[in-house]
C-alpha positions as CSV (number, residue, x, y, z in Angstrom):
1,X,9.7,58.0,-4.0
2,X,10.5,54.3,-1.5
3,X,11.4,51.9,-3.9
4,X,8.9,48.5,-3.4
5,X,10.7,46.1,-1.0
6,X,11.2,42.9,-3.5
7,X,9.7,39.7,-2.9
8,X,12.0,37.2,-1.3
9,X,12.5,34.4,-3.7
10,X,10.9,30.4,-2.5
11,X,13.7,28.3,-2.4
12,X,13.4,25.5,-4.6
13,X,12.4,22.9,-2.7
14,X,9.8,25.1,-0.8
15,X,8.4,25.4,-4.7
16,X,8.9,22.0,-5.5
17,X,6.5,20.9,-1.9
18,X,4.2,23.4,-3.6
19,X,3.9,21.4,-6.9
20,X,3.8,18.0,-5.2
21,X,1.1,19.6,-2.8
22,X,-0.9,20.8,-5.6
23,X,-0.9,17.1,-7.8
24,X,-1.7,15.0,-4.9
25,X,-4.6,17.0,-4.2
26,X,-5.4,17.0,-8.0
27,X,-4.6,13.3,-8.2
28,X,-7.8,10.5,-8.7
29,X,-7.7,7.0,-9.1
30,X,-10.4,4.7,-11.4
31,X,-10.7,1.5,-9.8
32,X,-12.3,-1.7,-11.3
33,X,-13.7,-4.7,-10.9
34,X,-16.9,-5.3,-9.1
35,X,-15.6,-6.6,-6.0
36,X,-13.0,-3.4,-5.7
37,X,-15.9,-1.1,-7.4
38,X,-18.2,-2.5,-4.2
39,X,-15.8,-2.3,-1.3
40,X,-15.1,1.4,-2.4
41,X,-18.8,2.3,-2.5
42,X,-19.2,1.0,0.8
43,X,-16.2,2.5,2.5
44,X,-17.6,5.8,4.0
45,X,-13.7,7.3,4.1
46,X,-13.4,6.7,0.3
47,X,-14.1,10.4,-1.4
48,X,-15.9,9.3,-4.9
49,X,-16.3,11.2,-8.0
50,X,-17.8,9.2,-11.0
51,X,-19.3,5.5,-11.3
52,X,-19.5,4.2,-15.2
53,X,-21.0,0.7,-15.1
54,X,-23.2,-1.0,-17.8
55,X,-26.5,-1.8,-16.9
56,X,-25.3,-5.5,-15.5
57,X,-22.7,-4.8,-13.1
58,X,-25.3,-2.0,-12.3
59,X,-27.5,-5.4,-11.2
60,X,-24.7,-7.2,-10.0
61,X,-23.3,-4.2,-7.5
62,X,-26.8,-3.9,-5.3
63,X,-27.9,-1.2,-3.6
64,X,-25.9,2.0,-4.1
65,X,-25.1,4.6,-1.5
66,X,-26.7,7.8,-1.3
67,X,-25.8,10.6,-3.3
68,X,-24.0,8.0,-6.2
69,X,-25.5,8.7,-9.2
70,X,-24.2,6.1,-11.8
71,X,-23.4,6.1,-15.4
72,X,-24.8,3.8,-17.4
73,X,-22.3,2.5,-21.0
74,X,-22.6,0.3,-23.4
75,X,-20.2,-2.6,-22.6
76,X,-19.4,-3.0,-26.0
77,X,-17.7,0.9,-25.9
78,X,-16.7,0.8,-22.3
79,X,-12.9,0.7,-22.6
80,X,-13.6,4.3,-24.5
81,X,-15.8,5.6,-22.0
82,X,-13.4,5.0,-19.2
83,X,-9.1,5.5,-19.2
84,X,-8.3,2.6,-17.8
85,X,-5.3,0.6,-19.1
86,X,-5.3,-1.7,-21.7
87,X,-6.8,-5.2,-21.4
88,X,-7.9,-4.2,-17.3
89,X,-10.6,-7.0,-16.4
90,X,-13.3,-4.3,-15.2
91,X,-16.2,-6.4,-15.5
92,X,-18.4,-3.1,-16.6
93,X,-17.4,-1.6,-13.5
94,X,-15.4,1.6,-12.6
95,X,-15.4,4.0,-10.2
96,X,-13.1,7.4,-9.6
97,X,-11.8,8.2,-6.5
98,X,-9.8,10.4,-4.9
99,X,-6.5,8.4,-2.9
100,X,-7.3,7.1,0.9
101,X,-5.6,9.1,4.0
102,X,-4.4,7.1,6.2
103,X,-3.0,9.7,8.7
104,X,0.7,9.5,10.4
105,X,2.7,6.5,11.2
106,X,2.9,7.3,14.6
107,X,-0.8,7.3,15.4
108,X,-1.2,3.6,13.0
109,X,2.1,2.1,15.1
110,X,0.7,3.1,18.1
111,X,-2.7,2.9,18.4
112,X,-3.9,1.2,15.2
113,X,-6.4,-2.2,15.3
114,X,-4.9,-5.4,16.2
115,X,-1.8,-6.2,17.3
116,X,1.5,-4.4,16.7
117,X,2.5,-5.7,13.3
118,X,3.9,-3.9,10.5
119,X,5.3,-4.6,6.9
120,X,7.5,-2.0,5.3
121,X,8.2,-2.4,1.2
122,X,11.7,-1.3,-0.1
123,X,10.6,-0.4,-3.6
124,X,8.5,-2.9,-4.6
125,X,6.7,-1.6,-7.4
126,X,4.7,-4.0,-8.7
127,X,1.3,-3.0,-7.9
128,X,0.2,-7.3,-8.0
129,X,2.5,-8.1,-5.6
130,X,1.6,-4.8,-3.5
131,X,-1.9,-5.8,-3.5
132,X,-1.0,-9.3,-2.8
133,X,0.6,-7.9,0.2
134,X,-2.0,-5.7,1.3
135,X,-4.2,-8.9,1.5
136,X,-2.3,-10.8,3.9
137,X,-1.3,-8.0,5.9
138,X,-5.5,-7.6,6.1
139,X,-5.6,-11.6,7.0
140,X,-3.2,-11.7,9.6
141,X,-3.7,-8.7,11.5
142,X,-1.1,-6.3,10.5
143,X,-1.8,-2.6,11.3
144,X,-0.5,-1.3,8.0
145,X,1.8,-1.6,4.8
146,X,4.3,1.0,4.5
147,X,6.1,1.6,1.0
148,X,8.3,4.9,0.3
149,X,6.1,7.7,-1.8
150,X,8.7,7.4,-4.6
151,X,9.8,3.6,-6.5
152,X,6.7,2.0,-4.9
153,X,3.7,1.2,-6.9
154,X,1.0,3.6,-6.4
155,X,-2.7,3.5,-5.3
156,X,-4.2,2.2,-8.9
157,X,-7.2,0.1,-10.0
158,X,-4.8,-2.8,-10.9
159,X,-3.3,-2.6,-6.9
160,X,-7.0,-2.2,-5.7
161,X,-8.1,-5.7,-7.7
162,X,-5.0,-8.0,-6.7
163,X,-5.9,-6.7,-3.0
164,X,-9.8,-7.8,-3.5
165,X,-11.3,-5.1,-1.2
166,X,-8.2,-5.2,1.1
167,X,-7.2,-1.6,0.1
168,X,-10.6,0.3,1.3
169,X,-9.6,-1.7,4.8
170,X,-5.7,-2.0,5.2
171,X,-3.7,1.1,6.1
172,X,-1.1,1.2,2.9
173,X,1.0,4.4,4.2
174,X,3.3,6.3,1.7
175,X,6.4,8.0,3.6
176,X,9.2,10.4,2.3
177,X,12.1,8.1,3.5
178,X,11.7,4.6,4.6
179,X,14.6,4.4,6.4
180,X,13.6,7.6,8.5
181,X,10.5,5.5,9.3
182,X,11.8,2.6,10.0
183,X,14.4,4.3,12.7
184,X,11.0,6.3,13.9
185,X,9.3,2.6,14.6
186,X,12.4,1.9,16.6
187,X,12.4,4.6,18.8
188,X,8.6,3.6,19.5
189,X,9.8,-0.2,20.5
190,X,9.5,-1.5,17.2
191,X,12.2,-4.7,16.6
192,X,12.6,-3.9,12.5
193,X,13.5,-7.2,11.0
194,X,14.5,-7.3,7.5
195,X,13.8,-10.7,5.3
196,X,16.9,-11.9,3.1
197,X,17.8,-15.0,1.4
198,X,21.1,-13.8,3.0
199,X,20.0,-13.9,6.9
200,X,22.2,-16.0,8.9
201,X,19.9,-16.6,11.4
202,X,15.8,-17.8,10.2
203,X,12.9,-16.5,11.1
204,X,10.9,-19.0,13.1
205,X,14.3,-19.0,15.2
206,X,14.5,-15.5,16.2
207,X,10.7,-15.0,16.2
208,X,10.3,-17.9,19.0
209,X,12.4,-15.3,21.0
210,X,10.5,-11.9,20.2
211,X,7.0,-13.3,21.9
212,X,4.9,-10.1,22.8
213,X,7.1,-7.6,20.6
214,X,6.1,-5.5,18.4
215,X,7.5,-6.0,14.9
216,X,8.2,-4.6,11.5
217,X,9.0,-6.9,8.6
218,X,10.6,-5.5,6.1
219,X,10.7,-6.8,2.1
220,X,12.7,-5.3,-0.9
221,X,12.1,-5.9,-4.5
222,X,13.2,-8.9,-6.2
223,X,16.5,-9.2,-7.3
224,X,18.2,-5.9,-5.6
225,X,16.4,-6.9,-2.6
226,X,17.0,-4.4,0.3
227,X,19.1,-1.2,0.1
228,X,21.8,-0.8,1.9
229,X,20.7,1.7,4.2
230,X,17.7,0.2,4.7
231,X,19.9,-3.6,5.7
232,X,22.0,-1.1,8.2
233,X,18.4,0.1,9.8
234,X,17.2,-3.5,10.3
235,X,17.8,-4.9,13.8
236,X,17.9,-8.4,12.1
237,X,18.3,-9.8,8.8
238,X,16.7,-13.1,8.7
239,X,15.8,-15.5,6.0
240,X,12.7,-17.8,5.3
241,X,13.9,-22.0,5.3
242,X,13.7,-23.9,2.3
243,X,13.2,-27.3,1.9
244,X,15.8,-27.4,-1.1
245,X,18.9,-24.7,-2.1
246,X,17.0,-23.5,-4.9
247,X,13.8,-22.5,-3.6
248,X,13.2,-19.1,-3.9
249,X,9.6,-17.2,-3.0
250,X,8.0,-14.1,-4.6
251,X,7.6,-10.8,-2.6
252,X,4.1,-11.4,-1.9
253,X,4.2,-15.0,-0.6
254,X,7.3,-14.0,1.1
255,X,5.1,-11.3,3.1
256,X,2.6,-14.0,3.9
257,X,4.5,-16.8,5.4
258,X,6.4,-13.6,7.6
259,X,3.2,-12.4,8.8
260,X,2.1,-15.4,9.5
261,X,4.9,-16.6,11.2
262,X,4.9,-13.4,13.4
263,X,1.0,-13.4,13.8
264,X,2.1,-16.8,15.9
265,X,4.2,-15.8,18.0
């Protein structure tokens, strides 16, 4: 009798695609707040599960869309009726979601709304600042926020409030490797220019030369600040003036005076 031909054994990281396959299409999000609550309900790409509100924000929210079917709690047991985290300002308002698709970086550098203006994150984690970020990206016209899947601060409720409805509208694309993607945005005519306190040259200089490109501005966490390979990927490495030595600016505000500065140009 043939013996059975065995199985050939998934390598690991076929396996380990599998799992990550498997949780991100497991994965929700409960968002919070009335205005991030509302601009969900009204985004038609937003996939929604569950809304728990008390019967005021259920007053406050308006008209719902069709097909939502809320869930009325009692505010004074809210915070056990819905796993948020501790002390989250929710206002009586939370909705679950499944995470936004924003497609491939190619078709958003490309052929995305607006002009060609990117930011790219190097692990900045702190979902505040991220949403911060996603807000003035929104405001000045950038085409989308692009952070690393891994060491960046997630899609969460806390990220969806500090961005005050900018999330449901402002491409915030997660990537394998950033540094891959930001030598993929160079090969489409991106100019990738990295903001450091140690830039030789400043950025209203070298923008005032760059008129008509399109740009990537690219942030790192603060204190390590950008990776190395991700300083060796940058075309430039500018900084932002101060008016004294020791002025120093977060992540977020950083962000906005770059995109507005490029937005200028």
């Amino acid at each position: 009798m043939a013996e059975k031909p065995q199985k050939t054994k998934k390598p690991t990281w076929v396996i380990d695609k599998e799992r990550a396959r498997r949780a991100a299409a497991a994965e929700t999000v409960w968002l919070f707040g009335l205005h991030a609550v509302r601009d969900a309900l009204a985004n038609p790409a937003r996939e929604k599960l569950r809304l728990v509100v008390t019967q005021n924000a259920l007053d406050r929210l308006g008209p719902l869309p069709d097909g939502i079917e809320p869930e009325i709690a009692d505010a004074r047991s809210f915070d056990k009726t819905v796993p948020l985290p501790p002390e989250s300002v929710h206002q009586g308002a939370a909705l679950e979601v499944k995470p936004l698709k924003w497609g491939n970086l190619a078709d958003l550098a490309l052929s995305g709304p607006g002009r060609p203006l990117l930011v790219a994150l190097d692990r900045v984690t702190d979902p505040h600042n991220v949403g911060a970020i996603l807000r003035s990206a929104e405001v000045f016209g950038a085409r989308a926020v692009i952070a690393p899947s891994r060491h960046s601060a997630p899609e969460t409720g806390a990220l969806a409030k500090t961005a005050s409805g900018a999330l449901e509208r402002q491409p915030y694309l997660r990537v394998g490797n950033l540094a891959d993607a930001l030598i993929e945005l160079k090969e489409m005519g991106y100019l990738v220019l990295g903001l450091d306190g140690t830039g030789e040259e400043s950025l209203p200089d070298a923008l005032a030369t760059l008129s008509g490109r399109a740009l990537c501005l690219v942030l790192g966490a603060e204190g390590p600040g950008l990776r190395e390979r991700t300083r060796e990927t940058c075309d430039k490495i500018l900084r932002i003036p101060f008016a004294a030595d020791f002025g120093s600016l977060n992540v977020s505000n950083a962000a906005a005076v770059g995109l507005y500065a490029a937005s200028r140009i």
